[in-house]
Structures are given as C-alpha cells and as structure tokens.
Gaussian input, Z-matrix of N, CA and C with variables (Angstrom, degrees):
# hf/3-21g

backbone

0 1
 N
 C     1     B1
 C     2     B2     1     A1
 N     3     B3     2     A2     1     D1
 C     4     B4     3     A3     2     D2
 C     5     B5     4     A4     3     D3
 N     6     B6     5     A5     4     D4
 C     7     B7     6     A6     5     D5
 C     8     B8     7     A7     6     D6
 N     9     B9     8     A8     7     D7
 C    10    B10     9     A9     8     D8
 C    11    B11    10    A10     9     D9
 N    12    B12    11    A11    10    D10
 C    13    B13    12    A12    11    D11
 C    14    B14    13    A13    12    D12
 N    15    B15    14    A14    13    D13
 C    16    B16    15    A15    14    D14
 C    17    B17    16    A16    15    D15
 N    18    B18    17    A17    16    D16
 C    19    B19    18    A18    17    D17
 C    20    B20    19    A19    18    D18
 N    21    B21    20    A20    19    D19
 C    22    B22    21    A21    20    D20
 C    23    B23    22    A22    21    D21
 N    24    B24    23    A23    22    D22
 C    25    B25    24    A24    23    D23
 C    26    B26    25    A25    24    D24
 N    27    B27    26    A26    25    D25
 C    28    B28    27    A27    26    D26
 C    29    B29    28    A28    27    D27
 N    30    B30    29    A29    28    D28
 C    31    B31    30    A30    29    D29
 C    32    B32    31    A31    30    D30
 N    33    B33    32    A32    31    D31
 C    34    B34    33    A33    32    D32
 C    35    B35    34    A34    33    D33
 N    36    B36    35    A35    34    D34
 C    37    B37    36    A36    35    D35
 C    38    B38    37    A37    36    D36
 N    39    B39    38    A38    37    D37
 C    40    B40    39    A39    38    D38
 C    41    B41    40    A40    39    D39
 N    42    B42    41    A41    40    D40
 C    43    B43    42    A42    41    D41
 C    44    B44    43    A43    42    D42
 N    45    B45    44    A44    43    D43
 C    46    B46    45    A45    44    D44
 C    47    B47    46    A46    45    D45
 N    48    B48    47    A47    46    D46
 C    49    B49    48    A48    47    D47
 C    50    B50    49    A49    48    D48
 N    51    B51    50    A50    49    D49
 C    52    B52    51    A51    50    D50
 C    53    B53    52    A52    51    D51
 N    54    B54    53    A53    52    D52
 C    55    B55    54    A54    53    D53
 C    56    B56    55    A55    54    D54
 N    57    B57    56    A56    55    D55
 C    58    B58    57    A57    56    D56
 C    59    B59    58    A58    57    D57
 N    60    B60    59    A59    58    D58
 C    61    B61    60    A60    59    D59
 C    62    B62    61    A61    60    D60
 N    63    B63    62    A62    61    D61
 C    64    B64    63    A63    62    D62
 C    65    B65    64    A64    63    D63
 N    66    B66    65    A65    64    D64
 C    67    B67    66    A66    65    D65
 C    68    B68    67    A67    66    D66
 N    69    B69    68    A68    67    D67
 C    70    B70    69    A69    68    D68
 C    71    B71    70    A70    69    D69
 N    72    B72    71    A71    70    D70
 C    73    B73    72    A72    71    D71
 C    74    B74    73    A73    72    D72
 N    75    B75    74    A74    73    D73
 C    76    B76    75    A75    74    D74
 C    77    B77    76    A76    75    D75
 N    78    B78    77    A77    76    D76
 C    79    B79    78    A78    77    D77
 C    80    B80    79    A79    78    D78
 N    81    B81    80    A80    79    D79
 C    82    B82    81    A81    80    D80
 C    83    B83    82    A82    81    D81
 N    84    B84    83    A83    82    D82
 C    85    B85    84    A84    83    D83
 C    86    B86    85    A85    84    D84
 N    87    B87    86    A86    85    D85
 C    88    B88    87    A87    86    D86
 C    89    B89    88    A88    87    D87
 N    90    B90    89    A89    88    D88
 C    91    B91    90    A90    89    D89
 C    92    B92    91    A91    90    D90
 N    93    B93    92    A92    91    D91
 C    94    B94    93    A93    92    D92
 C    95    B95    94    A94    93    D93
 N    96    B96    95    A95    94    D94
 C    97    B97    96    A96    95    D95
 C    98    B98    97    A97    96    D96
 N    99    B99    98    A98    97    D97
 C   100   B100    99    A99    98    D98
 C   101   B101   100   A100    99    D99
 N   102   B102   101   A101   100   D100
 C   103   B103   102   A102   101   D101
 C   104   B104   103   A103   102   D102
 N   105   B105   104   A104   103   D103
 C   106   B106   105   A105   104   D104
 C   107   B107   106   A106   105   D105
 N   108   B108   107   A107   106   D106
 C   109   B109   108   A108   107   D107
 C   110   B110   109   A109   108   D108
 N   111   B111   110   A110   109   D109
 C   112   B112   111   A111   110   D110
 C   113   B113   112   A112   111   D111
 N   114   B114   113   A113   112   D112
 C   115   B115   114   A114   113   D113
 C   116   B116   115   A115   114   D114
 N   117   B117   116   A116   115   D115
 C   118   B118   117   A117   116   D116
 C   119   B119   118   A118   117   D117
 N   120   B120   119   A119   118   D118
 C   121   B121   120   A120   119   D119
 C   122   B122   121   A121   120   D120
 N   123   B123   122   A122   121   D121
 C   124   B124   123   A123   122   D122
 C   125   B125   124   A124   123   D123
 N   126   B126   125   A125   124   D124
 C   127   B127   126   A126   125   D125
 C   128   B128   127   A127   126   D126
 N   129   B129   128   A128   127   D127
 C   130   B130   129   A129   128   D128
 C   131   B131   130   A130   129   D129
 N   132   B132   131   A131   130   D130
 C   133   B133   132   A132   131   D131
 C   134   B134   133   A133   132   D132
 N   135   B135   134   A134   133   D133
 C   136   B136   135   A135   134   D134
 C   137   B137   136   A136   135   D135
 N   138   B138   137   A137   136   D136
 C   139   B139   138   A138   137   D137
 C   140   B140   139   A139   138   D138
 N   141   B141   140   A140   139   D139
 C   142   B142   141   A141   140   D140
 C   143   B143   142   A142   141   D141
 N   144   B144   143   A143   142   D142
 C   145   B145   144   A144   143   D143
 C   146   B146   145   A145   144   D144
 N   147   B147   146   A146   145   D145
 C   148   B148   147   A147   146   D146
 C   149   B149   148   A148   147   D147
 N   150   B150   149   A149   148   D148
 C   151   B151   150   A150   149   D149
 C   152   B152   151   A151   150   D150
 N   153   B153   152   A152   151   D151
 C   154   B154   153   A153   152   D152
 C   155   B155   154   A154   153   D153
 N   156   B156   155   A155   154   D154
 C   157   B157   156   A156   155   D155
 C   158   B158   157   A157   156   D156
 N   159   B159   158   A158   157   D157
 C   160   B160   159   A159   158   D158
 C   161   B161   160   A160   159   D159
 N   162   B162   161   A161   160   D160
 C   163   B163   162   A162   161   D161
 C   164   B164   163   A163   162   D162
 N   165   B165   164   A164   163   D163
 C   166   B166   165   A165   164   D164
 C   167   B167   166   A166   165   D165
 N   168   B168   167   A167   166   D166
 C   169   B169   168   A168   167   D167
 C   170   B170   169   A169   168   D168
 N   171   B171   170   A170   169   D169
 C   172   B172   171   A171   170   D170
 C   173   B173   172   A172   171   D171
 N   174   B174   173   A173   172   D172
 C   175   B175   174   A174   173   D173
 C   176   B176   175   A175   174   D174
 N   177   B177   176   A176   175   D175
 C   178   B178   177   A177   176   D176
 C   179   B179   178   A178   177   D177
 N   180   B180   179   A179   178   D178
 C   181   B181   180   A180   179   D179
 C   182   B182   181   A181   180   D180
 N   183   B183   182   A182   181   D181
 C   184   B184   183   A183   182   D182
 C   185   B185   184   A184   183   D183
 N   186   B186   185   A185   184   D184
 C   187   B187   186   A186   185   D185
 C   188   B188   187   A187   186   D186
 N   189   B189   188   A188   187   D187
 C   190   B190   189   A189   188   D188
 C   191   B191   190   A190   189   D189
 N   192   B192   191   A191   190   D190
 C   193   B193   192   A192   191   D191
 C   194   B194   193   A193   192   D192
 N   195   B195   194   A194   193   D193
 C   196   B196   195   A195   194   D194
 C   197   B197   196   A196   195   D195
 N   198   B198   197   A197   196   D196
 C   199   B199   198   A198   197   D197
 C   200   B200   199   A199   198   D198
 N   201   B201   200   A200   199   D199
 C   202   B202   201   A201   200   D200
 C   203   B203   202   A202   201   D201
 N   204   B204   203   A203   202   D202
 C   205   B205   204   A204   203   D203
 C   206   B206   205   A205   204   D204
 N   207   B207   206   A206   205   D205
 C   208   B208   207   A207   206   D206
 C   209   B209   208   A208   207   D207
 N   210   B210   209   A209   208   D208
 C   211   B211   210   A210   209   D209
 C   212   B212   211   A211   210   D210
 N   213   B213   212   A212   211   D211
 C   214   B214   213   A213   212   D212
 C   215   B215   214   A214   213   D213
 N   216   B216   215   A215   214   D214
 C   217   B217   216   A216   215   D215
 C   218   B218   217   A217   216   D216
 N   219   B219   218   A218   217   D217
 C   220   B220   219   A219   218   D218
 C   221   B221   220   A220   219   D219
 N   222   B222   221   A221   220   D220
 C   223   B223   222   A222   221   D221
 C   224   B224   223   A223   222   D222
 N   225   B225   224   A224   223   D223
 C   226   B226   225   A225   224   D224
 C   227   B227   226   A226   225   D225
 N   228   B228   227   A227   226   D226
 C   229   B229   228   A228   227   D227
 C   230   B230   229   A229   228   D228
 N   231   B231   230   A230   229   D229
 C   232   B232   231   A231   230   D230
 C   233   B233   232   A232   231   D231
 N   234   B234   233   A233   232   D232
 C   235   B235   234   A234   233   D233
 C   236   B236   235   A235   234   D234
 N   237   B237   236   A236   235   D235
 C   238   B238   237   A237   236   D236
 C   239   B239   238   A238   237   D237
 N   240   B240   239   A239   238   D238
 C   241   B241   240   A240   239   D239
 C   242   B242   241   A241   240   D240
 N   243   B243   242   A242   241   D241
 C   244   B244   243   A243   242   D242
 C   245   B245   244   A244   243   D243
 N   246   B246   245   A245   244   D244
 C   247   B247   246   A246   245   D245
 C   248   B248   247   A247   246   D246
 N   249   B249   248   A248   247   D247
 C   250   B250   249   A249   248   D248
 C   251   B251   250   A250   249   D249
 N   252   B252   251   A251   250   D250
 C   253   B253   252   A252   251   D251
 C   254   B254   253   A253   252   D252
 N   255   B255   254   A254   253   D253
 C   256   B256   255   A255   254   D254
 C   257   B257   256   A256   255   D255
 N   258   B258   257   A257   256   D256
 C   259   B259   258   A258   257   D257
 C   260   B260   259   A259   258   D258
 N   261   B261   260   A260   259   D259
 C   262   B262   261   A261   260   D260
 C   263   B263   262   A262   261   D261
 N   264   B264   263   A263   262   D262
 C   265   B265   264   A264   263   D263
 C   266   B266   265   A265   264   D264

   B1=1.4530
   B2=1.5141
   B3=1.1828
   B4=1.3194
   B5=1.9755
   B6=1.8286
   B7=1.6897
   B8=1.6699
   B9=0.9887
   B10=1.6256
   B11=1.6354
   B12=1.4351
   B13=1.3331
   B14=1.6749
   B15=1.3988
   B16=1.1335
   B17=1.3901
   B18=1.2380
   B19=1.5552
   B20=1.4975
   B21=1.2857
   B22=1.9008
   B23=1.5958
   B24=1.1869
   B25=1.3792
   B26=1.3131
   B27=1.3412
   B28=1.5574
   B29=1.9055
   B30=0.6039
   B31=1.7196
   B32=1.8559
   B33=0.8334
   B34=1.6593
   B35=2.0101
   B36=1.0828
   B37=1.7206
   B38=1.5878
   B39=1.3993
   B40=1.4611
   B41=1.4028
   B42=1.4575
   B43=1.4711
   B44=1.3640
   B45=1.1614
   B46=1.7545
   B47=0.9114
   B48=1.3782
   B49=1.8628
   B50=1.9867
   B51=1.1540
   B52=1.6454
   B53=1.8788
   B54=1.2645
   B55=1.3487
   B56=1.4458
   B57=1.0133
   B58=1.1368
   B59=1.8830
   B60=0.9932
   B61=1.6630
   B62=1.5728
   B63=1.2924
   B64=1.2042
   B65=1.8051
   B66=0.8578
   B67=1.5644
   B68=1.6275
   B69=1.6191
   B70=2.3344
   B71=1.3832
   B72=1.0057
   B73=1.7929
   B74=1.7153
   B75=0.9775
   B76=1.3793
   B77=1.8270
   B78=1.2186
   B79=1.3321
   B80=2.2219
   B81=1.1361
   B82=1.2175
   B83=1.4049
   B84=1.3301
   B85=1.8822
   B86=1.2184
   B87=1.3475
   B88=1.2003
   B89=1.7888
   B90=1.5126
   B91=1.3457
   B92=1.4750
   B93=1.4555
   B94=1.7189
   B95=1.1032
   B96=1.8996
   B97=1.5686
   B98=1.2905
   B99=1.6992
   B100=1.0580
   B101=1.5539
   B102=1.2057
   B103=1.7467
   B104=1.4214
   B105=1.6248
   B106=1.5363
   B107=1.8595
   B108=1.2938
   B109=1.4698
   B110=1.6458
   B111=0.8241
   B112=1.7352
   B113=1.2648
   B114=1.6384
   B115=1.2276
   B116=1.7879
   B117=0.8815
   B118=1.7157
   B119=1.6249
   B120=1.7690
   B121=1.5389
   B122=1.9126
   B123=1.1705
   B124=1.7792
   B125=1.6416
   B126=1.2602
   B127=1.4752
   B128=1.7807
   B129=1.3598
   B130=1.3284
   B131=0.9952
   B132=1.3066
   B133=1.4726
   B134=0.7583
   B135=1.5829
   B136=1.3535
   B137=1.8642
   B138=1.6824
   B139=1.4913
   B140=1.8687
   B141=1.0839
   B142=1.0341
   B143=2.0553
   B144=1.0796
   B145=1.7106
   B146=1.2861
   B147=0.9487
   B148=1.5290
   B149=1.9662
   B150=1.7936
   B151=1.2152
   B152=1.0517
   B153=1.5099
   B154=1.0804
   B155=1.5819
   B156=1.2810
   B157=1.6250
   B158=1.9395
   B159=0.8122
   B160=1.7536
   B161=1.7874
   B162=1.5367
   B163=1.5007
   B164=1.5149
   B165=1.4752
   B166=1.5794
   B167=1.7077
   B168=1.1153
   B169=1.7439
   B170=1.6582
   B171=1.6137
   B172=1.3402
   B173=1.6857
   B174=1.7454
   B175=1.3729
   B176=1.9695
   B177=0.8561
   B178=1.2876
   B179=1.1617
   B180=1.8672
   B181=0.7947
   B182=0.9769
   B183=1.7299
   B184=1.1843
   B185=1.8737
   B186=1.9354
   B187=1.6900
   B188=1.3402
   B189=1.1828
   B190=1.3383
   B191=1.3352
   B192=1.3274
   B193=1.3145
   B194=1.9806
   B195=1.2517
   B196=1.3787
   B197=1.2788
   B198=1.2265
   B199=1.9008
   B200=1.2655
   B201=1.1643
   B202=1.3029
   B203=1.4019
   B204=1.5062
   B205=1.5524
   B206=1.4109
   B207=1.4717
   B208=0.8372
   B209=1.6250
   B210=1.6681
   B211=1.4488
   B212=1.4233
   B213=1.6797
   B214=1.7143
   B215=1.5747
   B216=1.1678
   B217=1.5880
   B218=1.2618
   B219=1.1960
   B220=1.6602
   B221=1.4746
   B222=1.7279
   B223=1.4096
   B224=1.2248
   B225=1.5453
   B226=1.9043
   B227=0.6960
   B228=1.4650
   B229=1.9717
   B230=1.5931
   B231=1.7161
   B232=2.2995
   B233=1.5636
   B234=1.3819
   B235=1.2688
   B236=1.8629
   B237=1.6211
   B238=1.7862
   B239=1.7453
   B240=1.3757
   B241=1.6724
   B242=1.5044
   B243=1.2285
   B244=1.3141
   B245=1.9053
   B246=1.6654
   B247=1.4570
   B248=1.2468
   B249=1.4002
   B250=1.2545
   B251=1.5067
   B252=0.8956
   B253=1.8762
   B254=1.3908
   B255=1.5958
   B256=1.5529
   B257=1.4543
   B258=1.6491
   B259=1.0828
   B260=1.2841
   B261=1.7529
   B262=1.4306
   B263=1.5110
   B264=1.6074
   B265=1.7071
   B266=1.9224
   A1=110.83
   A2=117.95
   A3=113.31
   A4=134.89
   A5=79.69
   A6=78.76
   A7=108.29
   A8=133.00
   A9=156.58
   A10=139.39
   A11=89.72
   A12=113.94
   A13=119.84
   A14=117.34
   A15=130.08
   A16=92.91
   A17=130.25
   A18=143.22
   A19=98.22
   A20=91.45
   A21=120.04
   A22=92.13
   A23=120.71
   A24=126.48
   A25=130.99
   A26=107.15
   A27=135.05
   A28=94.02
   A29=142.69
   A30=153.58
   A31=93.33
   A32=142.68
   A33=126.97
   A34=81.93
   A35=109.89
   A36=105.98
   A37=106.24
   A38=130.80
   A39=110.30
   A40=97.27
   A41=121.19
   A42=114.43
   A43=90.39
   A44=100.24
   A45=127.26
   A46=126.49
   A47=110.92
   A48=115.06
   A49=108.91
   A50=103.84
   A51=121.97
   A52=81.49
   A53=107.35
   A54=130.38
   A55=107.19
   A56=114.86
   A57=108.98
   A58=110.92
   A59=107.92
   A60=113.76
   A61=102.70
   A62=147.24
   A63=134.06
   A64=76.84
   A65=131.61
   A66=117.04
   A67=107.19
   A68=104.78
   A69=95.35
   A70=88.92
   A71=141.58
   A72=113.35
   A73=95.57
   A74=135.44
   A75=137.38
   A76=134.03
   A77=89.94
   A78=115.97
   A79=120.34
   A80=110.82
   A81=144.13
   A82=117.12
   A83=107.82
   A84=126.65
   A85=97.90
   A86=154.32
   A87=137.50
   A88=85.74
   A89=124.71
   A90=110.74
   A91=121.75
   A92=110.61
   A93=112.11
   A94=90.57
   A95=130.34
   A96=108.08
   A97=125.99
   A98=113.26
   A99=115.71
   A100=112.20
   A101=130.58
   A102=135.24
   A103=125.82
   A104=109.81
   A105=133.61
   A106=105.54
   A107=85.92
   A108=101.99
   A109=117.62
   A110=106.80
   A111=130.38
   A112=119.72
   A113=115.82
   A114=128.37
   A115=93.13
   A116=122.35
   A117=106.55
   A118=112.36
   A119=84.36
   A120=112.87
   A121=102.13
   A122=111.97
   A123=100.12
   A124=103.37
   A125=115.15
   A126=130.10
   A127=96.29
   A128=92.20
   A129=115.63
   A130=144.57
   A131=123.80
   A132=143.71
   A133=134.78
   A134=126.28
   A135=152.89
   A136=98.74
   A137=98.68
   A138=114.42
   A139=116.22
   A140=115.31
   A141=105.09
   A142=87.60
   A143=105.99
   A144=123.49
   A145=99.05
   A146=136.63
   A147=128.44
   A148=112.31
   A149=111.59
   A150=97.51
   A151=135.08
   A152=137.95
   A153=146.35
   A154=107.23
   A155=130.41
   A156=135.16
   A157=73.13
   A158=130.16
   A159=133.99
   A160=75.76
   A161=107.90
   A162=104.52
   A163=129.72
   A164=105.16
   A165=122.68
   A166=102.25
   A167=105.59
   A168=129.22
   A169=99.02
   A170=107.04
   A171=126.43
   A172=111.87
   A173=119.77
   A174=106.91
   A175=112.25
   A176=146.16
   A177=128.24
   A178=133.08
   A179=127.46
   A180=129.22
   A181=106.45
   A182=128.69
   A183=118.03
   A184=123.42
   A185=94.96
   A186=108.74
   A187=128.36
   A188=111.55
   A189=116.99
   A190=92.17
   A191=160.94
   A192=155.15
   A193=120.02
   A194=92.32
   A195=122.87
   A196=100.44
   A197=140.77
   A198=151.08
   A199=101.55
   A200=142.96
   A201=149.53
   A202=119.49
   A203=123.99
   A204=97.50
   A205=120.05
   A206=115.00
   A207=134.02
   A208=103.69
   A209=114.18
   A210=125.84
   A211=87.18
   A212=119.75
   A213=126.81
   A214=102.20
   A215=134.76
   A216=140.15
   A217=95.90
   A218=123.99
   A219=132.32
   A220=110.26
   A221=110.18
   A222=94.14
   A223=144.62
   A224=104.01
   A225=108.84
   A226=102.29
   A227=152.94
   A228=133.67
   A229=98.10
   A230=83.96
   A231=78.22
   A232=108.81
   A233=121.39
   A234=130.90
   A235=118.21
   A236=90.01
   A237=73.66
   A238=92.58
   A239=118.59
   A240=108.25
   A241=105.40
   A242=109.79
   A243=133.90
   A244=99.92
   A245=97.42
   A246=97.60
   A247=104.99
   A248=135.35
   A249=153.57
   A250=92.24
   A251=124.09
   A252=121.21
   A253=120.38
   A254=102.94
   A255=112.04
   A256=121.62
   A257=121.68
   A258=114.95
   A259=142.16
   A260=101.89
   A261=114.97
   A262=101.60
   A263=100.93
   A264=110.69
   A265=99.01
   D1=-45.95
   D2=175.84
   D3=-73.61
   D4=-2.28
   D5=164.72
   D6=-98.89
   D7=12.85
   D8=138.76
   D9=-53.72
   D10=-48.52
   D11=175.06
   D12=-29.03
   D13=-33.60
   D14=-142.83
   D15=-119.65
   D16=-21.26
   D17=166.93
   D18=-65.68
   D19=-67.23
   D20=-166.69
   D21=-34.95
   D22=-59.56
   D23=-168.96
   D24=-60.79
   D25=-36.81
   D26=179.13
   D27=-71.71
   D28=-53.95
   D29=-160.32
   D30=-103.06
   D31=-0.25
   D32=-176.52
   D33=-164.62
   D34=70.78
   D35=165.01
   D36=-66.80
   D37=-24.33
   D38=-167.80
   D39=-117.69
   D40=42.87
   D41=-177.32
   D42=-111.48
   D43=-171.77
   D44=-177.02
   D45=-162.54
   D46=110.30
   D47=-175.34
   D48=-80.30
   D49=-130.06
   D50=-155.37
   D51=-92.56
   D52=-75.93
   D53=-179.52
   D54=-30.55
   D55=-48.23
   D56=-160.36
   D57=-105.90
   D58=-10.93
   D59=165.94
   D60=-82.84
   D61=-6.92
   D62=-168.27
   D63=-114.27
   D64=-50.49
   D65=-165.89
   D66=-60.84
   D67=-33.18
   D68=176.92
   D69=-76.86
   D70=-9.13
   D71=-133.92
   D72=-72.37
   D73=-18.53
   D74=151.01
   D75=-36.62
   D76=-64.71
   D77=161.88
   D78=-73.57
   D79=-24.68
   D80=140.84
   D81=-25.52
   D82=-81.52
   D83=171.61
   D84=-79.84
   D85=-13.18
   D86=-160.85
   D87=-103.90
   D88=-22.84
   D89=-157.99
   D90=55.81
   D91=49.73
   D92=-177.07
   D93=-126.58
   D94=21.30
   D95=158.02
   D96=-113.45
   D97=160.65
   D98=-164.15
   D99=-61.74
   D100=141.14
   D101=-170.08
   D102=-41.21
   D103=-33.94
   D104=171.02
   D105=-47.67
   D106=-50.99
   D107=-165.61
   D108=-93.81
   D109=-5.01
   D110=173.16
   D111=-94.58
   D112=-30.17
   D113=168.81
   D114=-82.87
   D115=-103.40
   D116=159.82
   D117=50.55
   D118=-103.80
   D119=-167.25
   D120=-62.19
   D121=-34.40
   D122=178.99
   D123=-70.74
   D124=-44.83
   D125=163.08
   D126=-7.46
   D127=-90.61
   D128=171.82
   D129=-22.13
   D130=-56.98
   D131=134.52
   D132=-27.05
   D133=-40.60
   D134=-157.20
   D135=-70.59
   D136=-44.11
   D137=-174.36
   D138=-112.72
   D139=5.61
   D140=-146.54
   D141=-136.03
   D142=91.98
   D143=-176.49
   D144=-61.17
   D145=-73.64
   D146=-144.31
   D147=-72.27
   D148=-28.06
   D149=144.57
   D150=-110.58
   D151=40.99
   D152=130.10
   D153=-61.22
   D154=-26.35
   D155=-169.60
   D156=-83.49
   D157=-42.21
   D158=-121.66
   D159=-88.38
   D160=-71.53
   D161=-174.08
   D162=-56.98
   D163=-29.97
   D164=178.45
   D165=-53.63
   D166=-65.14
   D167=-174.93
   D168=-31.53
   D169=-77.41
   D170=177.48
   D171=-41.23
   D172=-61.43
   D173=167.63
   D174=-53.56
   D175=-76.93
   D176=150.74
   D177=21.41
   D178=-66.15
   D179=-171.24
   D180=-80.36
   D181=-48.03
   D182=-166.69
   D183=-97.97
   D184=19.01
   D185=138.54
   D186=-70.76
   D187=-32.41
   D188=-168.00
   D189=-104.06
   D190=-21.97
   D191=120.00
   D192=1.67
   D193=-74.10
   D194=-174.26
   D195=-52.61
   D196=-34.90
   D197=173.67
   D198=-69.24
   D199=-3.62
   D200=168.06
   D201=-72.44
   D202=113.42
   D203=165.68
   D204=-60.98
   D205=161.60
   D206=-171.11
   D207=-84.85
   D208=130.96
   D209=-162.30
   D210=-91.02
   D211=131.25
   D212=166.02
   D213=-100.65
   D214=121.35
   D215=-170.59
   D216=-99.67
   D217=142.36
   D218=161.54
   D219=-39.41
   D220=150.41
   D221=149.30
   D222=-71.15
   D223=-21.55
   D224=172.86
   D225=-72.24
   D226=-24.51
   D227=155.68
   D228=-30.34
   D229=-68.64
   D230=-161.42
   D231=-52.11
   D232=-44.21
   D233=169.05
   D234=-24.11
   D235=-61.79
   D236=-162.11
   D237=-87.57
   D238=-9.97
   D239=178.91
   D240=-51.49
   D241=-53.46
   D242=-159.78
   D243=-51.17
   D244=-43.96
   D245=-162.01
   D246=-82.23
   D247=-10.04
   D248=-147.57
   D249=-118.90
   D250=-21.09
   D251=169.63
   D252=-99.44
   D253=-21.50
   D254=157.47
   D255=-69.78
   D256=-37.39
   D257=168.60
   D258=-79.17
   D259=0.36
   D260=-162.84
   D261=-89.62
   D262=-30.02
   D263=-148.01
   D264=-83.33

C-alpha cells in the first residue's frame, strides 16, 4: 500500500488513508480542520476499525489527562534547557 500512496493521493486529493487519519487525529478532536478534510477523516472512520480504536484511545487519554493538575516547572528548568540548546546548536 505504501508504494501507492502517492498514486492514491494524486486521484483522491481529499481522501485519507490509515497514515494520514492518525497524523490529524489531533487536529481531528480539536475540530481545527478544514470541512473537506473532516468529512474525509469521519469518512474514514466510519469503515476503518483499528483507527477508530486509534482516535477513541487518544480522545480518552487526553480526558483523563485533562483531570490532572496542571505541572508549573521552575524557571531554571527553562533557563538551563534554553542554555543547553544554545550550546548544542
């Protein structure tokens, strides 16, 4: 399938395979995609079990995520990250 992919795309520009529903599925639950592509990805879902398991899981996690307080990190964390990415680069 993936020596296809690139066919697949050229002939179905607003479709969405496997690959490519796990890469919105973010944007997906967030509802920050454009409608073309939203119709698409439910498209998708509609038939396609294992990411429907894939997106379900992810809304899930980041319910039970969200009940979390929120962790405040020092600034000398960001501090020496910061300096430590200056020296790396």
């Amino acid at each position: 399938m993936m020596l296809f992919r690139p066919i697949v795309k050229l002939i179905h520009p607003n479709g969405v395979d496997c690959i490519d529903t796990r890469q919105l599925s973010s944007d997906y639950l967030d509802e920050t995609l454009p409608p073309p592509k939203l119709a698409a990805i439910q498209a998708h879902l509609s038939h396609c079990g294992p990411c429907r398991a894939f997106v379900d899981t992810l809304a899930s996690t980041i319910g039970v995520l969200t009940r979390f307080p929120r962790a405040t990190t020092p600034s000398s964390l960001k501090q020496s990250v910061m300096e430590k990415i200056r020296r790396d680069s």
